[in-house]
VOBA-1610 file (N, C-alpha, C; in pm, whole numbers, padded with zeros to 5 digits, always signed):
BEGIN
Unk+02480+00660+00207Unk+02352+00594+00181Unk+02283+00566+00315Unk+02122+00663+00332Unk+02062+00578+00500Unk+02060+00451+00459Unk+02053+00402+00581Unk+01992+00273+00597Unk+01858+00273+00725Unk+01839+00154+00776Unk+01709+00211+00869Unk+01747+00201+01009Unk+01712+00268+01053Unk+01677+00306+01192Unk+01720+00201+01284Unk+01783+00182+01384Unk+01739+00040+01491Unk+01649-00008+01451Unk+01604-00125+01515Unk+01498-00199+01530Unk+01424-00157+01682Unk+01342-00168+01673Unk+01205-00111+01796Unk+01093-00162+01827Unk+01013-00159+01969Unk+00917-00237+02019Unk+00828-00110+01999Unk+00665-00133+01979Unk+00618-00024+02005Unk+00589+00008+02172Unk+00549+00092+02242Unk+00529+00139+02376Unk+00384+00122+02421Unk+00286+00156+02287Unk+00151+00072+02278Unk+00078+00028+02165Unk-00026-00038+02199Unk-00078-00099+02081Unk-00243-00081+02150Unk-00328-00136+02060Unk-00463-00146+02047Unk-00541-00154+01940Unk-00689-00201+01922Unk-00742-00188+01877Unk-00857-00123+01879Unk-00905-00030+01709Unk-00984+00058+01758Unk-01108+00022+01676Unk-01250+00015+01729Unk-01349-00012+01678Unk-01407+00072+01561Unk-01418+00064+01457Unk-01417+00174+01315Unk-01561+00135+01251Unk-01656+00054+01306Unk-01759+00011+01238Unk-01781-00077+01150Unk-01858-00144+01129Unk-01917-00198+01077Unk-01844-00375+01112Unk-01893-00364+01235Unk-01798-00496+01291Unk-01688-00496+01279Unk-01593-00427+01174Unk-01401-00399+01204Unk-01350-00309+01335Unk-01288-00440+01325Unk-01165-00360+01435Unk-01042-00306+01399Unk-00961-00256+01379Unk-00852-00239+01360Unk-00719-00189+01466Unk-00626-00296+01410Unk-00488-00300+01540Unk-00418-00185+01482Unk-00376-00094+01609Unk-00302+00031+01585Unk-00150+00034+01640Unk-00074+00083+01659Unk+00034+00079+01742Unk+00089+00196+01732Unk+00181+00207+01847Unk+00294+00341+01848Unk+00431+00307+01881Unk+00517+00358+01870Unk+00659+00347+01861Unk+00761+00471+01853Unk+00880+00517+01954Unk+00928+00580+01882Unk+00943+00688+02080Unk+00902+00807+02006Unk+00883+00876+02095Unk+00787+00963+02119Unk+00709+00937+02278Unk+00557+00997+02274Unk+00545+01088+02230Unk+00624+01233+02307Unk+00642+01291+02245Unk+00674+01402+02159Unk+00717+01303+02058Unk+00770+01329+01947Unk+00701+01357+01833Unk+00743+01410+01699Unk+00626+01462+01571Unk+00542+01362+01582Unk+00438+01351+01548Unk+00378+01239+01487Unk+00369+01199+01333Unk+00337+01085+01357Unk+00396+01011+01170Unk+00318+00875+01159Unk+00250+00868+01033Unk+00131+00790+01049Unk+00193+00692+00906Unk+00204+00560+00894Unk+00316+00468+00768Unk+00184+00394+00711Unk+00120+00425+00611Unk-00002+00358+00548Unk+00066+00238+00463Unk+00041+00133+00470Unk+00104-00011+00430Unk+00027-00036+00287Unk+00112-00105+00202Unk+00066-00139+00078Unk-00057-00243+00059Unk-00038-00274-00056Unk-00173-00404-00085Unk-00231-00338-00213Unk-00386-00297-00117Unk-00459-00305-00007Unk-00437-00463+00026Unk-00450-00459+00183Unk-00415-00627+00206Unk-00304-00637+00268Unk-00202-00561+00249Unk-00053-00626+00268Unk-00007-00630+00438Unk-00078-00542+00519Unk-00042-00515+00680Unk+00077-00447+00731Unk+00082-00386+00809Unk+00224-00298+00856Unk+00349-00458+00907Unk+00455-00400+00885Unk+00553-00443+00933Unk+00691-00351+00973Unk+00751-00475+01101Unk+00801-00401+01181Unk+00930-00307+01089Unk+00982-00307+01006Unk+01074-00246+00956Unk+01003-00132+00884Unk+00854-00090+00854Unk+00820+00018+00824Unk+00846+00129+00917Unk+00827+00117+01090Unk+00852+00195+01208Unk+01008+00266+01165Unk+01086+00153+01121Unk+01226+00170+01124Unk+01284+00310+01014Unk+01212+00361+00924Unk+01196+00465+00836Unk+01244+00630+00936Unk+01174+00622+01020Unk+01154+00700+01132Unk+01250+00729+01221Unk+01357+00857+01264Unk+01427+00830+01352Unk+01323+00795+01533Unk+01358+00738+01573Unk+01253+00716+01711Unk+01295+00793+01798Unk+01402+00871+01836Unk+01381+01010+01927Unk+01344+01118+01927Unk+01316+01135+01737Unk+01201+01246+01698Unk+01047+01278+01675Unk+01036+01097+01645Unk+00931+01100+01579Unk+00807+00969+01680Unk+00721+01037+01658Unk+00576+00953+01771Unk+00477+00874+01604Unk+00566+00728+01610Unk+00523+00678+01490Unk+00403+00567+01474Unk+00353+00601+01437Unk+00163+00507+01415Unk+00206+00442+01306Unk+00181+00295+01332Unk+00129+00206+01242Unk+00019+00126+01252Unk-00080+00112+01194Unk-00210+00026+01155Unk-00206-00056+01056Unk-00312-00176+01084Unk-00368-00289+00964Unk-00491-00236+00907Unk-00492-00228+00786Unk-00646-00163+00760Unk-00663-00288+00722Unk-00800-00251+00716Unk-00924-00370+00739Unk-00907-00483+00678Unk-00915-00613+00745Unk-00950-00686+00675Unk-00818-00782+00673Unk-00698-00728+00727Unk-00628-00770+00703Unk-00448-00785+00875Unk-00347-00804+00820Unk-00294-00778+00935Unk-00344-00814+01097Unk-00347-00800+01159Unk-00401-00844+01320Unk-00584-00746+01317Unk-00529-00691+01206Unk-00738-00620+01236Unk-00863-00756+01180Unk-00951-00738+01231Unk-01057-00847+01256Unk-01149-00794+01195Unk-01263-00859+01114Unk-01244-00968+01058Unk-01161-00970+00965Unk-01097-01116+00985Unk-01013-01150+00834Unk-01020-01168+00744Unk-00995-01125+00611Unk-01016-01140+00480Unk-01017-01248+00405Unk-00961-01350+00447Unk-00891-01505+00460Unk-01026-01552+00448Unk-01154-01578+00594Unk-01202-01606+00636Unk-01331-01668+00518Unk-01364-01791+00513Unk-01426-01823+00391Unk-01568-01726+00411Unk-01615-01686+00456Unk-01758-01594+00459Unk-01736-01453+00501Unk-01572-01434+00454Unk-01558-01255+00436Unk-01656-01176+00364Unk-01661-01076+00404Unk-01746-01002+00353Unk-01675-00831+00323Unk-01640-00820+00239Unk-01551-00706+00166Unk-01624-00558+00153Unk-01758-00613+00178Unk-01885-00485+00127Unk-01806-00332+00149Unk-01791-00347+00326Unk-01738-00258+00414Unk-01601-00205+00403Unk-01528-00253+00288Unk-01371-00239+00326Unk-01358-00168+00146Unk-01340-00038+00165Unk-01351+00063+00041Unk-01265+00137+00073Unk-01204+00234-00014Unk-01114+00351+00020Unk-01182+00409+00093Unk-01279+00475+00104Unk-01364+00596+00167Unk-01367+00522+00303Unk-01427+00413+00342Unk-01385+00355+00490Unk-01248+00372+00550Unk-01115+00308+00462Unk-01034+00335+00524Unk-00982+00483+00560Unk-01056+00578+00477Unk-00983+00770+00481Unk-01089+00758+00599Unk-01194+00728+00608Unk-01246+00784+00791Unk-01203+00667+00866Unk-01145+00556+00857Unk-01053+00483+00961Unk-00929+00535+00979Unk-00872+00589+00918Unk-00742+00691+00974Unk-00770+00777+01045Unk-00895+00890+00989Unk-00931+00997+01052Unk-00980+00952+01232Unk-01056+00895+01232Unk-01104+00839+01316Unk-00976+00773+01402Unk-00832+00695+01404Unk-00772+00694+01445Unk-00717+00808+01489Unk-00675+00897+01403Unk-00590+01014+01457Unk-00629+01075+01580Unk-00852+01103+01543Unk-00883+01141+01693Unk-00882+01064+01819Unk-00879+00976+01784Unk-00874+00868+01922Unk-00718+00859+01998Unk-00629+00920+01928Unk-00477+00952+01954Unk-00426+01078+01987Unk-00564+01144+01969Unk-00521+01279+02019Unk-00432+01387+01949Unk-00409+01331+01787Unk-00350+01423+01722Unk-00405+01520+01629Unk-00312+01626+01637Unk-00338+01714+01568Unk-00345+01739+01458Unk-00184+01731+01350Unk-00138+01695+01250Unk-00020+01603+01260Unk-00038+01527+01132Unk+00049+01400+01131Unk+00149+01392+01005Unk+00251+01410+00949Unk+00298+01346+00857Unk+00252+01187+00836Unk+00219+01233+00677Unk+00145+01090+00592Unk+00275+01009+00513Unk+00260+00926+00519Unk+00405+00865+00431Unk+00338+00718+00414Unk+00319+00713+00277Unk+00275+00566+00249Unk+00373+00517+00100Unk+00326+00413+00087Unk+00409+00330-00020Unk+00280+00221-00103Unk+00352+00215-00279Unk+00235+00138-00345Unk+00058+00143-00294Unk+00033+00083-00293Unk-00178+00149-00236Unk-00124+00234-00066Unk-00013+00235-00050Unk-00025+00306+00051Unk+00002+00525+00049Unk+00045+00486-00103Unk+00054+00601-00169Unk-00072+00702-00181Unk-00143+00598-00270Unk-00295+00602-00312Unk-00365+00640-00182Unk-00385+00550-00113Unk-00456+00626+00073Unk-00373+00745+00105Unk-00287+00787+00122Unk-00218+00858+00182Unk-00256+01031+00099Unk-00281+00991-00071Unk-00337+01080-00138Unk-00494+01078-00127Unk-00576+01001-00126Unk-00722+01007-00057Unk-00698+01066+00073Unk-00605+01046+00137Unk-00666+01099+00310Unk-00674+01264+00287Unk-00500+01309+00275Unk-00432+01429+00248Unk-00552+01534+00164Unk-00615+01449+00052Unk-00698+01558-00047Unk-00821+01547+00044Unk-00862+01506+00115Unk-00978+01497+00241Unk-00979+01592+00343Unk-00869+01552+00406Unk-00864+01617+00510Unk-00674+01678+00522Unk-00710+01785+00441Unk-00537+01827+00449Unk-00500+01913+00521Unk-00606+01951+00661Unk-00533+02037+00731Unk-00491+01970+00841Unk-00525+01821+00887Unk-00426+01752+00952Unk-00326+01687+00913Unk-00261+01698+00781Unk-00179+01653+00725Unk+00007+01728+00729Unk+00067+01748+00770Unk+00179+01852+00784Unk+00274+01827+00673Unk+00287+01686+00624Unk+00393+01682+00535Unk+00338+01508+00436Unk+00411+01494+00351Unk+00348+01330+00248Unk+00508+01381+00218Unk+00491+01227+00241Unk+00577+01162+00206Unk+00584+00997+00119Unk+00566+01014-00024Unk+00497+00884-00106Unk+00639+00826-00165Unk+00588+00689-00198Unk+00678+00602-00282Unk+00609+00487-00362Unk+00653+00464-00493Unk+00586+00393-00571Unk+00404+00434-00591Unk+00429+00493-00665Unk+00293+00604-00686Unk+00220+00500-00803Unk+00052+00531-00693Unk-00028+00424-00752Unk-00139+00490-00782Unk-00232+00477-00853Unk-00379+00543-00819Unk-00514+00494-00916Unk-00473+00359-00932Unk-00602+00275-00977Unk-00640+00317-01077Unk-00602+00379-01187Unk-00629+00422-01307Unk-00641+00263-01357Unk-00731+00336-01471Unk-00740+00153-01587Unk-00616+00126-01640Unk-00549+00228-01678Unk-00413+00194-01765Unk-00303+00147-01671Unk-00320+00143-01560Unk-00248+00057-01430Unk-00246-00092-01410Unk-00375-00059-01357Unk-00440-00218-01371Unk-00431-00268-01495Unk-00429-00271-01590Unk-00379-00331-01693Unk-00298-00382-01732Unk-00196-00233-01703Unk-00049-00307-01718Unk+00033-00419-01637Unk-00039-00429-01541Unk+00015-00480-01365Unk-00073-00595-01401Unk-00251-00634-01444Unk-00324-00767-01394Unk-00376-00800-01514Unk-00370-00718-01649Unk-00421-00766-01763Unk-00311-00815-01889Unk-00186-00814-01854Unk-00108-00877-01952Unk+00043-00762-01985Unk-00002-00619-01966Unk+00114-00535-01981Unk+00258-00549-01923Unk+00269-00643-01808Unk+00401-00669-01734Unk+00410-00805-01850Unk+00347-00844-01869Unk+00401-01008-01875Unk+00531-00980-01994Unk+00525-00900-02066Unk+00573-00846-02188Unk+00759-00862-02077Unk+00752-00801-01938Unk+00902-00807-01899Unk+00928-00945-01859Unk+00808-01021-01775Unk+00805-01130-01702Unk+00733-01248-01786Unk+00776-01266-01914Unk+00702-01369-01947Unk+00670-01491-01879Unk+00798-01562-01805Unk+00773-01690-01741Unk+00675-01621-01582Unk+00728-01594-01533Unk+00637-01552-01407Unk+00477-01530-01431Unk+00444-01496-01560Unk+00335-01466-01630Unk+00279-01593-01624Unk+00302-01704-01671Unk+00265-01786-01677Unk+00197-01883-01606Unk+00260-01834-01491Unk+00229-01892-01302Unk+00048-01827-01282Unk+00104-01721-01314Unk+00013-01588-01267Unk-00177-01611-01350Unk-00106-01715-01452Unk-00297-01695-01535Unk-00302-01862-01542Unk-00195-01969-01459Unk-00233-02062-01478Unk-00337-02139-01379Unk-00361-02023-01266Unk-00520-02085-01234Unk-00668-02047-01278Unk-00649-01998-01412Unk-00795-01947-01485Unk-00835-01984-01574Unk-00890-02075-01592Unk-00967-02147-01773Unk-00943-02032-01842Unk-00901-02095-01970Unk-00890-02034-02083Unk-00980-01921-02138Unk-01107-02002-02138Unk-01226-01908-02185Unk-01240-01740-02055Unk-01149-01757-01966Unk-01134-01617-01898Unk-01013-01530-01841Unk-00981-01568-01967Unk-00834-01484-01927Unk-00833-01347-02029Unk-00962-01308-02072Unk-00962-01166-02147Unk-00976-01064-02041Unk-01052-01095-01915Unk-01055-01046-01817Unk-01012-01111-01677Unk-00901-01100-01675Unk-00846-01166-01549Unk-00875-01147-01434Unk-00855-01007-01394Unk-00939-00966-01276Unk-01079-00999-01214Unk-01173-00992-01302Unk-01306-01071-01329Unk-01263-01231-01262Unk-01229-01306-01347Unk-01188-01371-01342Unk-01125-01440-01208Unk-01015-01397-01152Unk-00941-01397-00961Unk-01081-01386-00897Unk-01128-01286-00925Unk-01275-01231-00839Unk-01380-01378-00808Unk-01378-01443-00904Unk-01486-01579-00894Unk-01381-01646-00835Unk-01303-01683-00869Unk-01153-01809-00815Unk-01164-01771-00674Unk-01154-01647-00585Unk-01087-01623-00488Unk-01219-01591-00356Unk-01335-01638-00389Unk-01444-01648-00338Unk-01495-01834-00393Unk-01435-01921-00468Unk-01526-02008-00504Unk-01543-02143-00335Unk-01597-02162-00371Unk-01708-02224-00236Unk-01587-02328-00190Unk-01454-02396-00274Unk-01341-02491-00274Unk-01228-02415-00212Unk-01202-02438-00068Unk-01147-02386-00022Unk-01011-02381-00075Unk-00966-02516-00214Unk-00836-02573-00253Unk-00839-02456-00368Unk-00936-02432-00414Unk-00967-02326-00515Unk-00893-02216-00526Unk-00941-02143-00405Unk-00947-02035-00329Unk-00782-02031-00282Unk-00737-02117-00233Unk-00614-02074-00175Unk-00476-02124-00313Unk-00490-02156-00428Unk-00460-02203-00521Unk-00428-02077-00596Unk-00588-01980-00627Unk-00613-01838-00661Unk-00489-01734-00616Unk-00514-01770-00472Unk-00437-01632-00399Unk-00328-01668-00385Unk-00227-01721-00377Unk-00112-01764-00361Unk-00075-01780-00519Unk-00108-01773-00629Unk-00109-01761-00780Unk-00077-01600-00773Unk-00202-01541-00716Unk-00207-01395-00728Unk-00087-01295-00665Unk-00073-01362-00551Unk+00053-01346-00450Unk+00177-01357-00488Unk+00204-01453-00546Unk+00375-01526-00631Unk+00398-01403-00721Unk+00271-01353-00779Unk+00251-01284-00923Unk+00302-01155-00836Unk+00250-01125-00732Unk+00318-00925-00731Unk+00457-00996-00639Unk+00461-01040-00536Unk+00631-01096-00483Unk+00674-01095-00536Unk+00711-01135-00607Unk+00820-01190-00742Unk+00866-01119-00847Unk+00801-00921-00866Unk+00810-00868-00942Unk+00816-00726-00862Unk+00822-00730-00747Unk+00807-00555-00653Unk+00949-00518-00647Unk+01068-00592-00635Unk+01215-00578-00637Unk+01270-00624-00722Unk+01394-00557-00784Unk+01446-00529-00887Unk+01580-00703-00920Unk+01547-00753-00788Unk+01581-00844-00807Unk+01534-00922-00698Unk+01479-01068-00746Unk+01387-01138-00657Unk+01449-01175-00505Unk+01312-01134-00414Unk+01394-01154-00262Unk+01291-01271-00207Unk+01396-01393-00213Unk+01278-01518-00143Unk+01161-01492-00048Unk+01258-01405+00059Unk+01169-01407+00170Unk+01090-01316+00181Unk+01050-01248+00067Unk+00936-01180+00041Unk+00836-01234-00020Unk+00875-01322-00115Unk+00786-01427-00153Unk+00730-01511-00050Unk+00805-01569-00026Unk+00738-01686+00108Unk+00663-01619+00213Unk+00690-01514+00239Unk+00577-01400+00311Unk+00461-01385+00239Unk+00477-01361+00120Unk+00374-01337+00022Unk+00234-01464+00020Unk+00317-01536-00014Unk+00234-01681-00005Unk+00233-01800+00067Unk+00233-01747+00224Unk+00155-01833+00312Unk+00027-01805+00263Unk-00045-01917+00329Unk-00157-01945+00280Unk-00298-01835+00271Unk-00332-01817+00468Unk-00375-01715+00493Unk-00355-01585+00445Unk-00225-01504+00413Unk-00201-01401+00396Unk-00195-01386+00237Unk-00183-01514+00210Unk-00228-01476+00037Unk-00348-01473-00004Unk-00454-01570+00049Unk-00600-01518+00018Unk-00657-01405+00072Unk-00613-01356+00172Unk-00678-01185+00240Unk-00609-01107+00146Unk-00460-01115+00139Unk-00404-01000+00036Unk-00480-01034-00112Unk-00489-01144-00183Unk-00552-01119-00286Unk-00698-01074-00307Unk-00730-01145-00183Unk-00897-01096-00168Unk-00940-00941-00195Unk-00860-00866-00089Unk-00874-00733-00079Unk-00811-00661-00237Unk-00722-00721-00246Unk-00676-00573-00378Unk-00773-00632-00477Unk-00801-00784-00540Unk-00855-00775-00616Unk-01031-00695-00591Unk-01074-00687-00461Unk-01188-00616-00474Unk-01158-00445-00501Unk-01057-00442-00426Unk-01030-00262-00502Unk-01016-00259-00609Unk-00954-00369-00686Unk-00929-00303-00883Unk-01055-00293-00902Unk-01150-00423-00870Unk-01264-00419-00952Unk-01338-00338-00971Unk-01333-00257-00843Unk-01415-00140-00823Unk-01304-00016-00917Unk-01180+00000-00899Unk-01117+00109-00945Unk-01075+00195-00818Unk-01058+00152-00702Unk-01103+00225-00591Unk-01212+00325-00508Unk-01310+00313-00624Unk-01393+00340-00565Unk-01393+00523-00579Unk-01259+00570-00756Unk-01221+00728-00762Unk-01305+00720-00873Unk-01326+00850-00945Unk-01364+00919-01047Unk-01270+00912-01130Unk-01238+00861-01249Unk-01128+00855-01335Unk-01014+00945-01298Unk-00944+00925-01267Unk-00765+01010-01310Unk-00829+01087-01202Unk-00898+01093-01069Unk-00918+01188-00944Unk-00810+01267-00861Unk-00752+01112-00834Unk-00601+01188-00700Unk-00519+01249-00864Unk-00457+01247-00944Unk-00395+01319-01013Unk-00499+01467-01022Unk-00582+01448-01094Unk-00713+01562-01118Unk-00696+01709-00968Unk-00662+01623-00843Unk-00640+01715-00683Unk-00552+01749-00666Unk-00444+01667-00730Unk-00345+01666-00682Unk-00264+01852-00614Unk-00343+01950-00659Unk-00328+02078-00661Unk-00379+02144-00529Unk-00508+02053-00471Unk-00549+02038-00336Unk-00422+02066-00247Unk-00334+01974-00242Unk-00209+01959-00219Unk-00102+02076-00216Unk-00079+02170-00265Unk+00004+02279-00332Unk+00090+02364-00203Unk+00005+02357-00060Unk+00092+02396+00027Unk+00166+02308+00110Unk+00141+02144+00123Unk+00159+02086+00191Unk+00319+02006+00179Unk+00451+02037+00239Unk+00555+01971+00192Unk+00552+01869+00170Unk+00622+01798+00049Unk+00616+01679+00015Unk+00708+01613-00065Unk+00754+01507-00095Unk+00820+01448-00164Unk+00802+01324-00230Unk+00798+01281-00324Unk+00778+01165-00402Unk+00906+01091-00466Unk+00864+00963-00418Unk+00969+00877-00470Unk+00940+00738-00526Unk+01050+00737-00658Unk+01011+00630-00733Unk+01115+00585-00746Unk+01077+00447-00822Unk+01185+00389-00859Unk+01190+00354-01007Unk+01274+00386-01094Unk+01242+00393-01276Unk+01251+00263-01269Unk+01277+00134-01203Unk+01271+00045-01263Unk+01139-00069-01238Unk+01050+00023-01161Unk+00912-00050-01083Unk+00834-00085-01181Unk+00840-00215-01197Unk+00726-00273-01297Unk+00573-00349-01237Unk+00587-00280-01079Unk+00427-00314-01056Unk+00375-00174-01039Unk+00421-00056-00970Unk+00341+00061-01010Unk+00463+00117-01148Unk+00458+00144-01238Unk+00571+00229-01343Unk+00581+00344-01300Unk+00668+00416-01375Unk+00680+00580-01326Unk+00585+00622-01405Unk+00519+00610-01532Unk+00456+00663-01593Unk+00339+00757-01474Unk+00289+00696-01382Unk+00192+00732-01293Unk+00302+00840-01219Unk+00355+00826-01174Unk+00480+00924-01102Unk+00517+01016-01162Unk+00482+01006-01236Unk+00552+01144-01361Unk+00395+01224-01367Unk+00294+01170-01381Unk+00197+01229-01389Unk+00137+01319-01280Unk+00150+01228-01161Unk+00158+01267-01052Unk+00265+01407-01019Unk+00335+01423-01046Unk+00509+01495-01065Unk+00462+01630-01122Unk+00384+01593-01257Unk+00324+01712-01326Unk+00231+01832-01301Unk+00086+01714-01264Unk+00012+01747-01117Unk+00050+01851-01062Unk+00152+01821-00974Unk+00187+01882-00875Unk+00339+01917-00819Unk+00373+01979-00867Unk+00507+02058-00901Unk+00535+02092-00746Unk+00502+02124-00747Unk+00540+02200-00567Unk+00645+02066-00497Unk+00558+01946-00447Unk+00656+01815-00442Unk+00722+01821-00479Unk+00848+01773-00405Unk+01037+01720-00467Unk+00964+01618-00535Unk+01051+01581-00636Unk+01022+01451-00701Unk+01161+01380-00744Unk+01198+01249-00713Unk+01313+01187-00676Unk+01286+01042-00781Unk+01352+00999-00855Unk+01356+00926-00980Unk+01467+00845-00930Unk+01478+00737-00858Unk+01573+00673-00789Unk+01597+00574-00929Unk+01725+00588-00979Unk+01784+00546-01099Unk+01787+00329-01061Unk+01829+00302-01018Unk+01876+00145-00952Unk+01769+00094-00875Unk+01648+00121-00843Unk+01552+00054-00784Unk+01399+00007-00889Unk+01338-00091-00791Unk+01251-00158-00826Unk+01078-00084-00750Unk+01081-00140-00688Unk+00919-00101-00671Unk+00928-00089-00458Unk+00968-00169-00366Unk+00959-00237-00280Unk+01053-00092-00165Unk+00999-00130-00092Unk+01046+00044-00005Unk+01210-00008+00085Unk+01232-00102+00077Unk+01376-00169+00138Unk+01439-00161+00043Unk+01441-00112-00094Unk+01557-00104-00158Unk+01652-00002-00151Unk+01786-00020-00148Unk+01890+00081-00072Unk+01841+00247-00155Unk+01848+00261-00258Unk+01845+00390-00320Unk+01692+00432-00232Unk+01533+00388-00284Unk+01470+00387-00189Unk+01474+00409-00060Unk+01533+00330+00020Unk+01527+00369+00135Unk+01598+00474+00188Unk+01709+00483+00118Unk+01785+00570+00069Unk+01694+00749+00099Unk+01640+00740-00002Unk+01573+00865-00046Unk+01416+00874+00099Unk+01371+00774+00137Unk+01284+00756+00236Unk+01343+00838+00371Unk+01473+00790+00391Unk+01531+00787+00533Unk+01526+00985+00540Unk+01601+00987+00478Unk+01600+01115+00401Unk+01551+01202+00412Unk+01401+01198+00361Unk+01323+01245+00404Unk+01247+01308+00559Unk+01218+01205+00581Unk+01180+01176+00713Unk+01300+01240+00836Unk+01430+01271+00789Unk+01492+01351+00861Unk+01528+01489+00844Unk+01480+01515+00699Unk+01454+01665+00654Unk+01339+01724+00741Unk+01218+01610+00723Unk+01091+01654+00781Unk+01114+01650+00995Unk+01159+01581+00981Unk+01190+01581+01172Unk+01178+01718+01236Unk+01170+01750+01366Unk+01115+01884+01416Unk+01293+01911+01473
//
């Protein structure tokens, strides 16, 4: 069974100006160089962390991690009571990657993302797939309605009844037919006690359900204060929108895709993205390995997961 990598400093960091007043913090790690390998972080909202680098062996691989907008060490913060979200869309973040890559001087990059980091990683790839060399996904997401539903309109609660309960007990009654709607007013209201009440509700609600068995200190990460109103801030503005795709799109491309090596990995027991989407995805696009990790949950540190991650990433190595 892998496990991960050492632990590692990156060699540099920065931030790169992407418009519209965002900045975004970049980093590298690993070896200059070495392949390059670009780790798109979940949420939207959630920020890179240091054990994502760790996926990567570091004497092969020249590994990029970023905060997309809004969130993580990138500026402005999402937190921030007079955020402004206008600017922070899928289509921003696929030319904030792009736009990173050139400022790094690369050519092609292996993509490897996890949960919405899946979803970007399939927006970038169907964009721009001739800088793409290899994807590498886990917990396959892609903003379909029948997602969001199951995940923010009542379809999990059916496994998690009590956790459910946490999750809709900051919304008057009269709006819990549409919940999402609903977070959306809570997590902007003018009460800052409101507001951080909202997101840390919203926060408890995906922590507490991404691993197959609850890990405190993912929770308590989850819901500090700050990092629970930017993380809720941001994903709930992506559902609302849908990401901003054409119904069933990244599945619909997924064929875009057809030369590019790849592998997908799930976990049958993920009850914040399901396999149902993974299987569809799977269908899509046949060419991809597709890996059905029997004993896992949703969360990319789980042994079979990481397991099947590490894996990868050393099949793909030069």
């Amino acid at each position: 069974m892998r496990d991960f990598y050492p632990e590692i400093e990156p060699y540099e960091t920065g931030f790169l100006e992407v418009g519209d007043g965002h900045s975004i913090y970049w980093e590298a790690s690993g070896n200059p160089e070495g392949k390059p390998a670009v780790y798109l972080h979940g949420g939207p909202g959630g920020g890179s962390s240091a054990n994502q680098r760790r996926v990567f062996d570091p004497e092969k691989y020249r590994i990029i991690l970023f905060d997309q907008r809004g969130c993580g060490q990138s500026t402005p913060h999402a937190s921030a009571a007079d955020a402004d979200l206008t600017t922070n869309t899928t289509w921003h973040l696929v030319a904030d990657i792009e736009k990173l890559r050139e400022h790094l001087g690369i050519d092609t990059w292996l993509v490897c993302g996890g949960s919405w980091g899946s979803t970007l990683a399939l927006a970038y790839a169907q964009t721009f797939p001739d800088h793409v060399s290899e994807i590498l996904l886990r917990g396959i997401f892609t903003l379909r309605q029948v997602e969001l539903d199951w995940f923010y309109e009542g379809g999990a609660a059916a496994v998690f009844p009590d956790l459910w309960e946490g999750f809709v007990d900051p919304v008057p009654l009269a709006e819990r037919g549409h919940l999402i709607d609903a977070y959306s007013r809570l997590l902007h209201d003018a009460d800052a006690d409101v507001r951080e009440r909202a997101g840390i509700a919203w926060s408890t609600w995906e922590s507490s359900t991404i691993t197959l068995l609850q890990q405190p200190a993912t929770i308590a990460k989850f819901t500090e204060p700050a990092f629970a109103v930017a993380f809720a801030r941001i994903e709930n503005h992506f559902f609302q929108n849908n990401g901003w795709f054409e119904p069933n799109q990244l599945i619909r491309d997924a064929p875009l895709l057809k030369n590019i090596p790849a592998v997908i990995v799930q976990g049958r027991y993920d009850m914040c993205t399901p396999a149902f989407t993974a299987w569809d995805l799977h269908r899509a696009w046949p060419e991809a390995e597709f890996l059905m990790i029997p004993d896992a949950g949703h969360a990319f540190d789980e042994p079979g997961i990481l397991d099947a991650l590490v894996t990868a990433t050393d099949r793909f190595a030069p």
